[in-house]
PyMOL Python script that loads the backbone (N, CA, C, O; Angstrom):
from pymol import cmd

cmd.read_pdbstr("""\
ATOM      1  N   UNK A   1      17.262 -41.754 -13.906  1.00  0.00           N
ATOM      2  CA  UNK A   1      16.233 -41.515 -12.924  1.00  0.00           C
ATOM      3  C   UNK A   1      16.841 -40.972 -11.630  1.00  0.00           C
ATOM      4  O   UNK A   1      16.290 -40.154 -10.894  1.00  0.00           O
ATOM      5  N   UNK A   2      18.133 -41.566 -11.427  1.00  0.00           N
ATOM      6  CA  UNK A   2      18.573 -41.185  -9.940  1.00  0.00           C
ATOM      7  C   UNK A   2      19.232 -39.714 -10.058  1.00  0.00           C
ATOM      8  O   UNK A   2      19.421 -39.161  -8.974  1.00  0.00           O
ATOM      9  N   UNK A   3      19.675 -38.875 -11.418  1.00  0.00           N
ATOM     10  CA  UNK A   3      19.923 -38.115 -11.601  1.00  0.00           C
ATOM     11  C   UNK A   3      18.824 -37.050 -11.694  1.00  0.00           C
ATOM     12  O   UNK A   3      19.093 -35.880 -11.423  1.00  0.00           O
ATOM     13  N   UNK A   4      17.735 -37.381 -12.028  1.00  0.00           N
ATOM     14  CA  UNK A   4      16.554 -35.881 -12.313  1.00  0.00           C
ATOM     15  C   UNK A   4      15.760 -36.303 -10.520  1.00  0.00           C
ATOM     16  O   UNK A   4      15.013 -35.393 -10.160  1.00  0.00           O
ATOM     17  N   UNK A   5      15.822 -37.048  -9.873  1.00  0.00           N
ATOM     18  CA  UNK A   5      15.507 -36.518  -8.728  1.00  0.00           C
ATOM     19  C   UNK A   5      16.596 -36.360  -8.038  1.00  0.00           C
ATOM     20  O   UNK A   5      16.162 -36.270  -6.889  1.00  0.00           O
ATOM     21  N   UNK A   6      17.833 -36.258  -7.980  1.00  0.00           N
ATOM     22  CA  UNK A   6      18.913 -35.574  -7.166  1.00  0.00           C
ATOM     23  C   UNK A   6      18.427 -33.917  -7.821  1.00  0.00           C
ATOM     24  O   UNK A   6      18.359 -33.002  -7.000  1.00  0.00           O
ATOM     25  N   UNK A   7      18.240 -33.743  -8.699  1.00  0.00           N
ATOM     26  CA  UNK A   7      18.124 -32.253  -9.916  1.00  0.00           C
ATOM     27  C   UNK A   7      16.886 -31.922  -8.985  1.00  0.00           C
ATOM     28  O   UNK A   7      16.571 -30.736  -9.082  1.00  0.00           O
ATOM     29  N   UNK A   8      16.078 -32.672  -8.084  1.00  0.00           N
ATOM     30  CA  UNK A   8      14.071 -32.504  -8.271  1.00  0.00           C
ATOM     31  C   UNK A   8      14.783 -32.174  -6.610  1.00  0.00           C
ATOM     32  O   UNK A   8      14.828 -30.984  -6.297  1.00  0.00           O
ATOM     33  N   UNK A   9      15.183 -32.946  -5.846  1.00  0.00           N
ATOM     34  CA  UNK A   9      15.880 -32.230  -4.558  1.00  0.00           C
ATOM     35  C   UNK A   9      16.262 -31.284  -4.323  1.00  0.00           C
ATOM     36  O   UNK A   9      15.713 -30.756  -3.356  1.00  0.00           O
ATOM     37  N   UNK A  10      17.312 -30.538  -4.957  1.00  0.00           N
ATOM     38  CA  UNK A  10      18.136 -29.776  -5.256  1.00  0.00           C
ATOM     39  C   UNK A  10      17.399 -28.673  -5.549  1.00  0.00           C
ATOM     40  O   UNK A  10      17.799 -27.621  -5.050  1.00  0.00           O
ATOM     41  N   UNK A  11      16.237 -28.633  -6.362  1.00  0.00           N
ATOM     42  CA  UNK A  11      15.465 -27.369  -7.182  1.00  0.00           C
ATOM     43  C   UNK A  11      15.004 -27.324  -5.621  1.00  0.00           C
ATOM     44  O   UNK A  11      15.644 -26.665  -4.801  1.00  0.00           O
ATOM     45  N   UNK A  12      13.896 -28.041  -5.287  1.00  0.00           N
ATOM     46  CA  UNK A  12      12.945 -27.873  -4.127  1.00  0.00           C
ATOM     47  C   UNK A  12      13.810 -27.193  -2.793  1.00  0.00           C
ATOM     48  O   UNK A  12      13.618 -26.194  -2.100  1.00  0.00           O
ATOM     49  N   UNK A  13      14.526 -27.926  -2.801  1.00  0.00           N
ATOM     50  CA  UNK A  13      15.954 -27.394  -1.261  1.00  0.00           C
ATOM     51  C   UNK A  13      16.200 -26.002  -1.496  1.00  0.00           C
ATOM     52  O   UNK A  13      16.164 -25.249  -0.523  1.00  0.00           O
ATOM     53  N   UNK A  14      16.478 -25.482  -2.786  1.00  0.00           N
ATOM     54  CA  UNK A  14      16.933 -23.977  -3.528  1.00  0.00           C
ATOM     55  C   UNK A  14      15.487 -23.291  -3.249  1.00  0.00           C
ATOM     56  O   UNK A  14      15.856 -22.125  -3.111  1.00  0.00           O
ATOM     57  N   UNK A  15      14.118 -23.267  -3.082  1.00  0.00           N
ATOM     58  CA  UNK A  15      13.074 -22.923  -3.308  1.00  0.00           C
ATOM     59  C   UNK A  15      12.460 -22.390  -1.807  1.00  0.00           C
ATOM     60  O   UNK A  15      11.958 -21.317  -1.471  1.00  0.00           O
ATOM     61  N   UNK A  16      12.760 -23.745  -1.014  1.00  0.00           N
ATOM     62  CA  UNK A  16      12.278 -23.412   0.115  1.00  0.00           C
ATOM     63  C   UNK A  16      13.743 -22.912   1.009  1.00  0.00           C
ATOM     64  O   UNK A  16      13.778 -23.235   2.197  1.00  0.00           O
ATOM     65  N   UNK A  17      14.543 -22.387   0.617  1.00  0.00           N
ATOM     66  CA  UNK A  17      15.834 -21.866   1.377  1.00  0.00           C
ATOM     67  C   UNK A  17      15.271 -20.715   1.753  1.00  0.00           C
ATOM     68  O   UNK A  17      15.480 -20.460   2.939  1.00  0.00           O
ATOM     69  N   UNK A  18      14.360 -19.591   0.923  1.00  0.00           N
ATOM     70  CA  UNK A  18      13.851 -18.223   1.553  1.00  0.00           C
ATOM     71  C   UNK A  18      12.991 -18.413   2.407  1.00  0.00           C
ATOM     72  O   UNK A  18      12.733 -17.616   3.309  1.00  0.00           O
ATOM     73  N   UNK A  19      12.442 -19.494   2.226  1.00  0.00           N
ATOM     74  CA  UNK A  19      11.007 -19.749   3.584  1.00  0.00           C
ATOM     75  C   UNK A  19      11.722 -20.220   4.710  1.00  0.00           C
ATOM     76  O   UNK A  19      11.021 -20.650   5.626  1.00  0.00           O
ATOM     77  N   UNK A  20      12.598 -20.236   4.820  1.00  0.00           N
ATOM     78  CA  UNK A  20      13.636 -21.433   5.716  1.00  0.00           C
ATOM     79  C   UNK A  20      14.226 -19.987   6.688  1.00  0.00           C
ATOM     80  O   UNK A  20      14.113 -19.889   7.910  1.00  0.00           O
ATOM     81  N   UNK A  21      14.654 -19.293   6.066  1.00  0.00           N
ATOM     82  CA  UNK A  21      15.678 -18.232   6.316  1.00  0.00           C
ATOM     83  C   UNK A  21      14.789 -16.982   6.893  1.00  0.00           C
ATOM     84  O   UNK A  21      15.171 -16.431   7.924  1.00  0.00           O
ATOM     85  N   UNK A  22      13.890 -16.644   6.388  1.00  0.00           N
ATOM     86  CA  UNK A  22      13.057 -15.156   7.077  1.00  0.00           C
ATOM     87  C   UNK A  22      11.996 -15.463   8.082  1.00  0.00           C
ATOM     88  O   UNK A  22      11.094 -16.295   7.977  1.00  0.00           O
ATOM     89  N   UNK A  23      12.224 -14.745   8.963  1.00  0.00           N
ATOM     90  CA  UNK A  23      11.423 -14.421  10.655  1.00  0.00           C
ATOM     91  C   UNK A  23      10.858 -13.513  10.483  1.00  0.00           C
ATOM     92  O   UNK A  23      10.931 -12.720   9.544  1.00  0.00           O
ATOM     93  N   UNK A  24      10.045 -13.513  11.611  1.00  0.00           N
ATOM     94  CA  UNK A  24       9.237 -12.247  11.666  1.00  0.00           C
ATOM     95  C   UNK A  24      10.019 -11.592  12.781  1.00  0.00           C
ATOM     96  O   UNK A  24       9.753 -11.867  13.951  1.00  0.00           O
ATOM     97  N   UNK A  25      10.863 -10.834  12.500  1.00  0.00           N
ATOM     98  CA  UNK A  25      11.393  -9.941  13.054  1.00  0.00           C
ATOM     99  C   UNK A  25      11.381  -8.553  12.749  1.00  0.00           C
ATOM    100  O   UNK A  25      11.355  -8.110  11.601  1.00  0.00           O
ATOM    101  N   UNK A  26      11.406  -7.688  14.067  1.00  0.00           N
ATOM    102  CA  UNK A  26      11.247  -6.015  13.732  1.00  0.00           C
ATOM    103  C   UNK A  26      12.526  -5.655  12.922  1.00  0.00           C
ATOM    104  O   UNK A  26      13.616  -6.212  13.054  1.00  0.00           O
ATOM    105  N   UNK A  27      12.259  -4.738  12.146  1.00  0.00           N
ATOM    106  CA  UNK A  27      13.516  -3.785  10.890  1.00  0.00           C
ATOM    107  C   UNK A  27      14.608  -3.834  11.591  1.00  0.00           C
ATOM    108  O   UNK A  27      15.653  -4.272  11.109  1.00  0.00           O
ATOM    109  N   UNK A  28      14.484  -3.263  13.175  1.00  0.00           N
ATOM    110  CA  UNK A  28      15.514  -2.758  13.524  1.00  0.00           C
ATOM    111  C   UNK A  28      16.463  -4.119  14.046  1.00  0.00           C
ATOM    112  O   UNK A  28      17.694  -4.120  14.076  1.00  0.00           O
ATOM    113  N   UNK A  29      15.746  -5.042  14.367  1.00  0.00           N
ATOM    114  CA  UNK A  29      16.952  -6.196  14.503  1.00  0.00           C
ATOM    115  C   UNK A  29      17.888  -6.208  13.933  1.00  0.00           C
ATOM    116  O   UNK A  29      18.844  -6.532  14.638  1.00  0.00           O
ATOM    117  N   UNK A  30      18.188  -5.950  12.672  1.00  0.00           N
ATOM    118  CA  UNK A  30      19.393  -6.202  12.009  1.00  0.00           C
ATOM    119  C   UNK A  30      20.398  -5.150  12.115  1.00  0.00           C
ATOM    120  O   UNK A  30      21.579  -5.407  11.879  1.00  0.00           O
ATOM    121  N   UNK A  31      19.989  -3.915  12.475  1.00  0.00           N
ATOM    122  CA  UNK A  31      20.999  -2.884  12.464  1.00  0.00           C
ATOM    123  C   UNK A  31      21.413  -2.636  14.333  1.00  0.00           C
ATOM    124  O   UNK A  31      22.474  -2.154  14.729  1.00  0.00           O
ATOM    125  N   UNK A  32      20.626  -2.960  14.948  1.00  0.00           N
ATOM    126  CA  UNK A  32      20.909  -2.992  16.472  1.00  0.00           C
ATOM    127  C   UNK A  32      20.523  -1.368  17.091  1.00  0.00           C
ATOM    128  O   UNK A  32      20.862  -0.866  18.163  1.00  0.00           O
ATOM    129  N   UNK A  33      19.574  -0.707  15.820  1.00  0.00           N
ATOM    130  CA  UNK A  33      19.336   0.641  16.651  1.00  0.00           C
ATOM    131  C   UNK A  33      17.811   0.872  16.756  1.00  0.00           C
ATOM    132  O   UNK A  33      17.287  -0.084  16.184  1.00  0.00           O
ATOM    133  N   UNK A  34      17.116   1.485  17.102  1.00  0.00           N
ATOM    134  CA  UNK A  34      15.378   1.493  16.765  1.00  0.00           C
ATOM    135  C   UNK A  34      15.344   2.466  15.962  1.00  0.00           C
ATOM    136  O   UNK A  34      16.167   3.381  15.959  1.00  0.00           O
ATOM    137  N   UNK A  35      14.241   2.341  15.091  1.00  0.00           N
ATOM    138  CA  UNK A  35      14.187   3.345  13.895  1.00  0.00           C
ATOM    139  C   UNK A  35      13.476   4.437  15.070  1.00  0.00           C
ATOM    140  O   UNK A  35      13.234   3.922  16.162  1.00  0.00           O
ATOM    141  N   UNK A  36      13.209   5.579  14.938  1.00  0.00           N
ATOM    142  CA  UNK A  36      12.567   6.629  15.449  1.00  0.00           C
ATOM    143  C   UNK A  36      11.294   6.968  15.035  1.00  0.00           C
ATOM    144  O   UNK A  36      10.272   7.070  15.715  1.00  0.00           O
ATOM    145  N   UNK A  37      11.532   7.206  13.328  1.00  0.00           N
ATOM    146  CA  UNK A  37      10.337   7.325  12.177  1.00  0.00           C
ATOM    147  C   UNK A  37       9.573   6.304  11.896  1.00  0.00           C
ATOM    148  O   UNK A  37       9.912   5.132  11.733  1.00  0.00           O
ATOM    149  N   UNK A  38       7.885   7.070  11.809  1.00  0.00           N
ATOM    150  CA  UNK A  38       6.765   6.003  11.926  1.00  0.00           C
ATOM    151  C   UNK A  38       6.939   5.412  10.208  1.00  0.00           C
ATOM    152  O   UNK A  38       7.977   5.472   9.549  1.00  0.00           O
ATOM    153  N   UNK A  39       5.806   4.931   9.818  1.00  0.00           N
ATOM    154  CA  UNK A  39       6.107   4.848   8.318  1.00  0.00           C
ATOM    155  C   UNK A  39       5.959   5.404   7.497  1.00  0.00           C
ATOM    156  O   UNK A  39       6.517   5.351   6.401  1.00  0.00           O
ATOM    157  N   UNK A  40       4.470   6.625   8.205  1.00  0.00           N
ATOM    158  CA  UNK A  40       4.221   7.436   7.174  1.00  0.00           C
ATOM    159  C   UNK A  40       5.018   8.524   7.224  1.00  0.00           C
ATOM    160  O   UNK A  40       4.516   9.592   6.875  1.00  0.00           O
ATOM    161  N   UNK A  41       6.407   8.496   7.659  1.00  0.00           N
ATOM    162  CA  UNK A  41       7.210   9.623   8.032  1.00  0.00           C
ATOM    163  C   UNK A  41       8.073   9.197   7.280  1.00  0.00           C
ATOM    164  O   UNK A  41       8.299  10.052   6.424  1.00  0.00           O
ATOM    165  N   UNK A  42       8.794   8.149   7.123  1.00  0.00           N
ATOM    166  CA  UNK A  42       9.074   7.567   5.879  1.00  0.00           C
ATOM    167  C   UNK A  42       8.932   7.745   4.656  1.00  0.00           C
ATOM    168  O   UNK A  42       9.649   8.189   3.759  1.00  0.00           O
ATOM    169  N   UNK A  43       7.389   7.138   4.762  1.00  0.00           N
ATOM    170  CA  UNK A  43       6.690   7.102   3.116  1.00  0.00           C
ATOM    171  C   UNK A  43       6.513   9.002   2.730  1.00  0.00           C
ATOM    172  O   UNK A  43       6.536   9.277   1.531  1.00  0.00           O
ATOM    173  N   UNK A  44       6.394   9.865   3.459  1.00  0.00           N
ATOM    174  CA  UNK A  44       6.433  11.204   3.286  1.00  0.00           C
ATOM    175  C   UNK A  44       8.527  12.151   2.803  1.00  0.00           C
ATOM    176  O   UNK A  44       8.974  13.019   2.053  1.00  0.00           O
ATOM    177  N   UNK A  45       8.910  11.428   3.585  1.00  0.00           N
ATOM    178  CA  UNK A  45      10.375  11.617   2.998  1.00  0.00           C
ATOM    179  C   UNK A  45      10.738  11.041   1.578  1.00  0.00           C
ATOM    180  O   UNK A  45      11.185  11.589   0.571  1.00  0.00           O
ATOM    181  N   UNK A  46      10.405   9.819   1.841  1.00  0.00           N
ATOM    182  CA  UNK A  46      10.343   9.241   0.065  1.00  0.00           C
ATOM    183  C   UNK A  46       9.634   9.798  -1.009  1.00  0.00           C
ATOM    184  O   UNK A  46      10.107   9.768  -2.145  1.00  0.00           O
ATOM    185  N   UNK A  47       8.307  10.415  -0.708  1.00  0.00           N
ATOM    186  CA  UNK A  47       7.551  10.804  -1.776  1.00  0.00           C
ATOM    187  C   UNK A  47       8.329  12.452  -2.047  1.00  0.00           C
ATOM    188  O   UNK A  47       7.986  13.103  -3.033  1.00  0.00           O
ATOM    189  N   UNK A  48       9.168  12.888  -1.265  1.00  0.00           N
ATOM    190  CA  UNK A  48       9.410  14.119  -1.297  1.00  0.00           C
ATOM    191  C   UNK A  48      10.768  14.198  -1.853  1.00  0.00           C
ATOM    192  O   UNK A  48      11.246  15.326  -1.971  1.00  0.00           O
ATOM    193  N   UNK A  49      11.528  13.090  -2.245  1.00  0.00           N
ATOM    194  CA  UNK A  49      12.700  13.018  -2.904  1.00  0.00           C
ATOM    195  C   UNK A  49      12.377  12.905  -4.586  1.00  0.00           C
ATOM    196  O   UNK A  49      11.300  12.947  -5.180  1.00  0.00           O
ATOM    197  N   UNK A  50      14.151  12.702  -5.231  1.00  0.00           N
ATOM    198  CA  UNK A  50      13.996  12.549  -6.765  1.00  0.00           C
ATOM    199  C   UNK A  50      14.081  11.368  -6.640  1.00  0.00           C
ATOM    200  O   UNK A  50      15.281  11.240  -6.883  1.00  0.00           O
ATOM    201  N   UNK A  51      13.692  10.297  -6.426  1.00  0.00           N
ATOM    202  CA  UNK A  51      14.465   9.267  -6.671  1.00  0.00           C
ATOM    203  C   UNK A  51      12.687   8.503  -7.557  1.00  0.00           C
ATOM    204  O   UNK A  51      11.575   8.806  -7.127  1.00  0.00           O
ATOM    205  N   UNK A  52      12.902   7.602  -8.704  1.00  0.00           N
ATOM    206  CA  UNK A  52      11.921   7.302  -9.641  1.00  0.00           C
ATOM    207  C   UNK A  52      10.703   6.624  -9.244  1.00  0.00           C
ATOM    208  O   UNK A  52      10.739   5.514  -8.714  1.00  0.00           O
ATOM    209  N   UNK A  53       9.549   7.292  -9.497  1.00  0.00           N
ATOM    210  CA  UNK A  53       8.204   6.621  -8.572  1.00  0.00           C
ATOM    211  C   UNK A  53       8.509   6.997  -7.499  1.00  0.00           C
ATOM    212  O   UNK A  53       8.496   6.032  -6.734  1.00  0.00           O
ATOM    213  N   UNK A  54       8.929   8.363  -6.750  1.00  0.00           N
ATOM    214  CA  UNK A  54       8.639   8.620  -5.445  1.00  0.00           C
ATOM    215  C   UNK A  54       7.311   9.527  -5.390  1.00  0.00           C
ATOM    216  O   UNK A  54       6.759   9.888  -4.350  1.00  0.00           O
ATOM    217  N   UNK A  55       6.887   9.838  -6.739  1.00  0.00           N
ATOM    218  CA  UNK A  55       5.556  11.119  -6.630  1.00  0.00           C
ATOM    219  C   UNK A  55       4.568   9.745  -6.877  1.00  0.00           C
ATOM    220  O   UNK A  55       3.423  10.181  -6.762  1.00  0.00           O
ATOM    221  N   UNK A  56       4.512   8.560  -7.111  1.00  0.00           N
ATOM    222  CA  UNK A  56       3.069   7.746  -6.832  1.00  0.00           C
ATOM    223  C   UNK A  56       3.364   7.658  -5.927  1.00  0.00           C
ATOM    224  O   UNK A  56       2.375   8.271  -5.525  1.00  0.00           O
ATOM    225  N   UNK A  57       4.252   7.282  -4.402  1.00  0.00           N
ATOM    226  CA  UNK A  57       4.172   7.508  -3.143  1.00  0.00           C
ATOM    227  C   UNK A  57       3.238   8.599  -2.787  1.00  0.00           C
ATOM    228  O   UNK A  57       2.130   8.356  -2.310  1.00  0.00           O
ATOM    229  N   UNK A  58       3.575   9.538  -2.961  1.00  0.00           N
ATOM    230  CA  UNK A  58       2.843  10.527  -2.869  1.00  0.00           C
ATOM    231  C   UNK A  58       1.574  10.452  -3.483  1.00  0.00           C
ATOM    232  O   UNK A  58       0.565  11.009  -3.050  1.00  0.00           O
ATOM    233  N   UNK A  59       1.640   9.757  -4.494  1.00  0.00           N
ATOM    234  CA  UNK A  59      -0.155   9.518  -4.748  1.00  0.00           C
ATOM    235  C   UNK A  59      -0.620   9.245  -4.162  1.00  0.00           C
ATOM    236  O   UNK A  59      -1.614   9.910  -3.872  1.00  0.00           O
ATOM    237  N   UNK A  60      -0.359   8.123  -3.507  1.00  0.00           N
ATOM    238  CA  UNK A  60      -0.954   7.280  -3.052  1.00  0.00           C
ATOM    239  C   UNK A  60      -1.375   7.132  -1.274  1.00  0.00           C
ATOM    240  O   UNK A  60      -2.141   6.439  -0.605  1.00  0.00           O
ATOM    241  N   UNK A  61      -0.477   8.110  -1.048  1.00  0.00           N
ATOM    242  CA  UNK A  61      -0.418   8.651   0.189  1.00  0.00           C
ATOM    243  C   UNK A  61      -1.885   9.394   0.292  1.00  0.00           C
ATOM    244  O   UNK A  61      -2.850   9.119   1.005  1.00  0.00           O
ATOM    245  N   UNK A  62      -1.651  10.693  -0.922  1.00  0.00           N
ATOM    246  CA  UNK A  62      -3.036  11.367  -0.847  1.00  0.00           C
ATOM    247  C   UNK A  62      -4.559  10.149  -0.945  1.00  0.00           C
ATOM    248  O   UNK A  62      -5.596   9.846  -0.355  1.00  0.00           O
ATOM    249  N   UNK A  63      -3.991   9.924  -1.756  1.00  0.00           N
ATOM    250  CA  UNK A  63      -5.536   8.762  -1.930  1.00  0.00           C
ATOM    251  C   UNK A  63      -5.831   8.266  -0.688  1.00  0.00           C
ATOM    252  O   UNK A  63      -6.943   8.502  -0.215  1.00  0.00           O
ATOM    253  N   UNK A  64      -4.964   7.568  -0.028  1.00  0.00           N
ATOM    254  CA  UNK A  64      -5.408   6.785   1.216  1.00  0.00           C
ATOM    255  C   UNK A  64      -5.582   7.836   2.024  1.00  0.00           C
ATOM    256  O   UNK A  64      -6.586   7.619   2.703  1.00  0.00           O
ATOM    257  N   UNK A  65      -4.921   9.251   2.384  1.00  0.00           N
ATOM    258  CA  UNK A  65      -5.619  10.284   3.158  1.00  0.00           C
ATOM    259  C   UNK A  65      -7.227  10.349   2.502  1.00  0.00           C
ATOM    260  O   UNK A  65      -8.198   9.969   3.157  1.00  0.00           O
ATOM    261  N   UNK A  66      -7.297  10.712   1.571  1.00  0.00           N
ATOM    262  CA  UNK A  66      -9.179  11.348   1.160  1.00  0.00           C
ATOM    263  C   UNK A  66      -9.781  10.054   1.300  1.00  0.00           C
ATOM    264  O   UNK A  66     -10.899  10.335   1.733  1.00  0.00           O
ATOM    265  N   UNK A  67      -9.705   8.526   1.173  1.00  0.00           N
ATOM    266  CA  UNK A  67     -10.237   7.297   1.399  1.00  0.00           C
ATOM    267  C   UNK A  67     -10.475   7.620   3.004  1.00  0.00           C
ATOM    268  O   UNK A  67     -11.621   7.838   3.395  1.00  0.00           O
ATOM    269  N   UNK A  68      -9.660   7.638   3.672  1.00  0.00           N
ATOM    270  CA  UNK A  68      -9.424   7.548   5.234  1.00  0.00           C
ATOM    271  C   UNK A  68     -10.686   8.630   5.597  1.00  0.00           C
ATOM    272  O   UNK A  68     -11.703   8.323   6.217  1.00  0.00           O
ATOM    273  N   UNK A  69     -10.446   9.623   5.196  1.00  0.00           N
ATOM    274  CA  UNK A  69     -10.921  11.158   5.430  1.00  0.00           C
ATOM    275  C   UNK A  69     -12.592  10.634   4.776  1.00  0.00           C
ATOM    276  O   UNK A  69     -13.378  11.408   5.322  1.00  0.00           O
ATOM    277  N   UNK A  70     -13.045  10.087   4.260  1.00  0.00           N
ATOM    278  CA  UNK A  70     -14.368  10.200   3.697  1.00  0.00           C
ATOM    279  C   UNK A  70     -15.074   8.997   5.008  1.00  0.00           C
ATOM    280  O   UNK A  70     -15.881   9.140   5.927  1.00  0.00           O
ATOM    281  N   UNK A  71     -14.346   7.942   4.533  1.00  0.00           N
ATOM    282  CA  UNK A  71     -14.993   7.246   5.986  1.00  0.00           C
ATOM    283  C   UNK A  71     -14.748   7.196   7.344  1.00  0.00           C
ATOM    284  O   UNK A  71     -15.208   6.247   7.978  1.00  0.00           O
ATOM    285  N   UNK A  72     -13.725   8.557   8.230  1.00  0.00           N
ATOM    286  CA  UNK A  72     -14.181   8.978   9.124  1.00  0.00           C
ATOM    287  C   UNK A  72     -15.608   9.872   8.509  1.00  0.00           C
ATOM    288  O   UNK A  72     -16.640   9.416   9.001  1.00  0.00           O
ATOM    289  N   UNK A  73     -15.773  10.679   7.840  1.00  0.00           N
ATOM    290  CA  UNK A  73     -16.844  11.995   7.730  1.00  0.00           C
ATOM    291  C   UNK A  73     -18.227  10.545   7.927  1.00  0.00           C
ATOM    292  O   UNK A  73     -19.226  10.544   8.647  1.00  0.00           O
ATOM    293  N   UNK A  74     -17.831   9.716   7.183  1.00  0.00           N
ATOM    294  CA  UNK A  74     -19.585   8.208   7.200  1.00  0.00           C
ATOM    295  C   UNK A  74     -19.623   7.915   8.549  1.00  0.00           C
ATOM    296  O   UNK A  74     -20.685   7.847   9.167  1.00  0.00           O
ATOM    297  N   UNK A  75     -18.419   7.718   9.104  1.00  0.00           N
ATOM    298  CA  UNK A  75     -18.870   7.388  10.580  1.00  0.00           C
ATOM    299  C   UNK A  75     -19.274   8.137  11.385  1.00  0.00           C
ATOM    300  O   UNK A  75     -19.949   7.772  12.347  1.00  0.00           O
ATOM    301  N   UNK A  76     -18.923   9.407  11.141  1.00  0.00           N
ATOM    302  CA  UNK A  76     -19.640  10.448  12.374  1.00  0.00           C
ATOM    303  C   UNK A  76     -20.418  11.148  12.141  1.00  0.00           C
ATOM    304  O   UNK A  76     -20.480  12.233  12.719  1.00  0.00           O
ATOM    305  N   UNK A  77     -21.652  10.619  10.821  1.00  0.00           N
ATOM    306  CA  UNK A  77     -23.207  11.288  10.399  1.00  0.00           C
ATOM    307  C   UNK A  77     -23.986  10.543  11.640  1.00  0.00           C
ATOM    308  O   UNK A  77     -24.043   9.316  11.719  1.00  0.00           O
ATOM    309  N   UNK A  78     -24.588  11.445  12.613  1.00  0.00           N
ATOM    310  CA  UNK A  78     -25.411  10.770  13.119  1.00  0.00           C
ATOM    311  C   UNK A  78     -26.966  10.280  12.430  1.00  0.00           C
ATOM    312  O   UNK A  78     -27.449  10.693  11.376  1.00  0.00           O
ATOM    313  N   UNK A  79     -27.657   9.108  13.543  1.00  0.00           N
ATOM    314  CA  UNK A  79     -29.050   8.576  12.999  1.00  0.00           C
ATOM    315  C   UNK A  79     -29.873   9.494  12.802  1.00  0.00           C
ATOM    316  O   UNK A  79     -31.000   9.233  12.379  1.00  0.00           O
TER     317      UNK A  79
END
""", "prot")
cmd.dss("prot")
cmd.show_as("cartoon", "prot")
cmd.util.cbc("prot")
cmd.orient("prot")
C-alpha cells in the first residue's frame, strides 16, 4: 500500500509539472528580442514554404479571409 501511493504521488507530481512550469508570457521573452512579424505574416510565410501541411495553412488562411469577408459584406447591408 505504501508503495502504489508513493507510485500515485509520483504519477500526479509528473502530471502537474507542465501546469507548474508555463506562464503566460509573450514569445519573445525567451529569446530577449521582439518579434517584428504579426501572425498572419507568419502564418503567410509558412503557407508559402515546402515544409508538410504548409498549403492547409494556406487553406485555411483563405477560408477565414472569405468567412471574415462575408460578415463584414452582413454588417454593412443597411435597414
Amino acid at each position: 500500500m505504501i508503495r502504489s501511493s508513493r507510485h500515485a504521488i509520483l504519477l500526479l507530481a509528473v502530471a502537474a509539472m507542465p501546469l507548474a512550469c508555463s506562464k503566460d508570457r509573450p514569445k519573445s521573452s525567451g529569446m530577449g528580442t521582439t518579434d517584428s512579424l504579426t501572425q498572419r505574416q507568419r502564418d503567410s510565410i509558412l503557407a508559402g514554404s515546402r515544409i508538410p501541411g504548409a498549403a492547409g495553412v494556406g487553406a485555411a488562411m483563405r477560408a477565414a479571409d472569405a468567412t471574415s469577408g462575408g460578415i463584414r459584406g452582413a454588417d454593412s447591408v443597411g435597414p
